[in-house]
Phi, psi and omega in degrees: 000317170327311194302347179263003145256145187226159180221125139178176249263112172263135165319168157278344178273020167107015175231179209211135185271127187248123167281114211268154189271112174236154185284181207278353202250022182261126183272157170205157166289103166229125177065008174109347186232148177246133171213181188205141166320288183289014164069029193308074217272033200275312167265001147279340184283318175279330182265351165299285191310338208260014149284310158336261219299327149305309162297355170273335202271331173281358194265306195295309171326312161221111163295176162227158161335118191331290199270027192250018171287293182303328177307317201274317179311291186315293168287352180225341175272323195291278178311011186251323169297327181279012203268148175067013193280302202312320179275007173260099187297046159234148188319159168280355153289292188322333192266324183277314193280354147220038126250031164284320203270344176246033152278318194300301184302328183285343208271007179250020164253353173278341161118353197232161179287115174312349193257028177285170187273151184297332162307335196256020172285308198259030177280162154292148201284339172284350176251009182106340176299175165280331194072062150271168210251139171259147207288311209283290177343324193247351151277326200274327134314301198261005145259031160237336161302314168324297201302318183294315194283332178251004221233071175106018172280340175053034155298166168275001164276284175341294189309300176319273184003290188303313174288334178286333154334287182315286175320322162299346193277323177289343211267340203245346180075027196245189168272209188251338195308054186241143163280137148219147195234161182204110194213126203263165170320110183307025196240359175267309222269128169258081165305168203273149174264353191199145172342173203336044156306166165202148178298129173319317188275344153296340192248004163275337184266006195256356175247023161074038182303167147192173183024231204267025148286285165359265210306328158307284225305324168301283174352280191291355180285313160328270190316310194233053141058045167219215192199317156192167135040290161314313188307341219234347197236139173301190195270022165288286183134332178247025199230134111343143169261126196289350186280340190281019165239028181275184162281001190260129160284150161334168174215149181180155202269352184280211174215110183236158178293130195298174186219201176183098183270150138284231219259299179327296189302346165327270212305314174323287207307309190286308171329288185299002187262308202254019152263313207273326157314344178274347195263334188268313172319318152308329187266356183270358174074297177180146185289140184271183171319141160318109171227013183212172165262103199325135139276025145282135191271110146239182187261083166285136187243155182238137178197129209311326158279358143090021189250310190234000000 
């Protein structure tokens, strides 16, 4: 039925481009992604492995060095495989068993046995893994990154986004009333240590830190190893504590990044600490009871008033 329509384009030189009309289960290359209106993933799914299994096929023609194998996985194939995942409509079996098959083929250039068992492809290198990327994680990242960059944003992704909503919604007979939540392992969450805590870098931009006063204010936040608001104050709730606004770096139980400040970003840093805590502490009244466990090394002292 299609055939009896055309759709085309006129040219500038006076002749006219005809775009042929194909049905909807037809994959086609756009932009670099094969997709099809229905979203069919049988043939996106095949020009994925048949990109794998080419970089596997140029590794037996010229091996390279182990780690200069991973360097070429890491920096030039992991990106070349993600391009377009998000838009790819397929299970995540479907998806694992077949990029499983150009793991199987890459791992004895990777330096491992193809018959190790397969959990221990995409396990992490601190647990013993190879650490390879697992395809279904990293398809479900980049469809919350869509969702998050585009989703009520009033883009022409977003607007589809909304309307294929809608229609699910129409289609199933159901209202809108659905909650989710996405909630990380508390061993991830840098949560407050004492009642009406607050994070630092919040309370430097909300008293109008910006660009690079930020980026000092990080820096030295950094070097001496804190984080908010607790961190910088004695068991009072209200005292500076004198070591963060000493040359010495911090200690934690945590993992910061090394910093090197000078002397100037030192000197930003003690200024701004010791204006904007006198200024905040009144309005939070006084940092509270201890609800998490500090990471910071302290000295506890006992005193009939509960202060030191």
């Amino acid at each position: 039925e299609l055939n009896q329509f055309t759709i085309a384009i006129p040219q500038s030189d006076g002749t006219t481009a005809v775009i042929p009309l194909e049905e909807n289960d037809v994959t086609k290359k756009t932009l670099g992604v094969w997709s099809n209106p229905l979203n069919k993933p049988t043939v996106p799914l095949v020009k994925l492995k048949e990109k794998g299994l080419d970089w596997v096929d140029k590794l037996r023609v010229r091996p390279l060095e182990r780690k200069l194998t991973w360097l070429s996985l890491t920096s030039q194939q992991y990106p070349k495989l993600f391009y377009g995942l998000s838009s790819l409509y397929a299970s995540p079996d479907e998806l694992e068993q077949v990029m499983g098959s150009v793991y199987f083929n890459a791992l004895p250039f990777l330096g491992y046995n193809r018959n190790i068992n397969k959990a221990y492809r995409t396990l992490p290198t601190d647990f013993q893994g190879i650490g390879l990327k697992h395809w279904s994680i990293e398809k479900l990242g980049k469809d919350t990154a869509v969702l998050l960059r585009h989703w009520q944003s009033g883009s022409a992704l977003g607007v589809a986004l909304e309307f294929v909503y809608e229609a699910f919604l129409m289609e199933v007979g159901l209202d809108d009333r659905y909650e989710l939540s996405v909630t990380f392992n508390c061993r991830y969450n840098l949560g407050p240590i004492r009642r009406g805590d607050m994070a630092l870098m919040e309370l430097f931009a909300r008293f109008g830190y910006r660009s690079d006063s930020m980026e000092i204010l990080n820096r030295c936040r950094r070097f001496h190893c804190v984080h908010s608001l607790a961190d910088i104050l004695r068991a009072d709730g209200k005292t500076i504590d004198p070591v963060v606004t000493s040359s010495q770096p911090g200690l934690s139980s945590r993992l910061f990044s090394w910093e090197q400040p000078t002397q100037a970003d030192l000197r930003f840093w003690c200024t701004t600490i010791k204006s904007v805590v006198p200024r905040t502490i009144p309005a939070l009244t006084t940092i509270g009871n201890y609800i998490a466990t500090p990471h910071r090394p302290y000295k506890w002292l006992a005193s009939q008033d509960k202060l030191q």
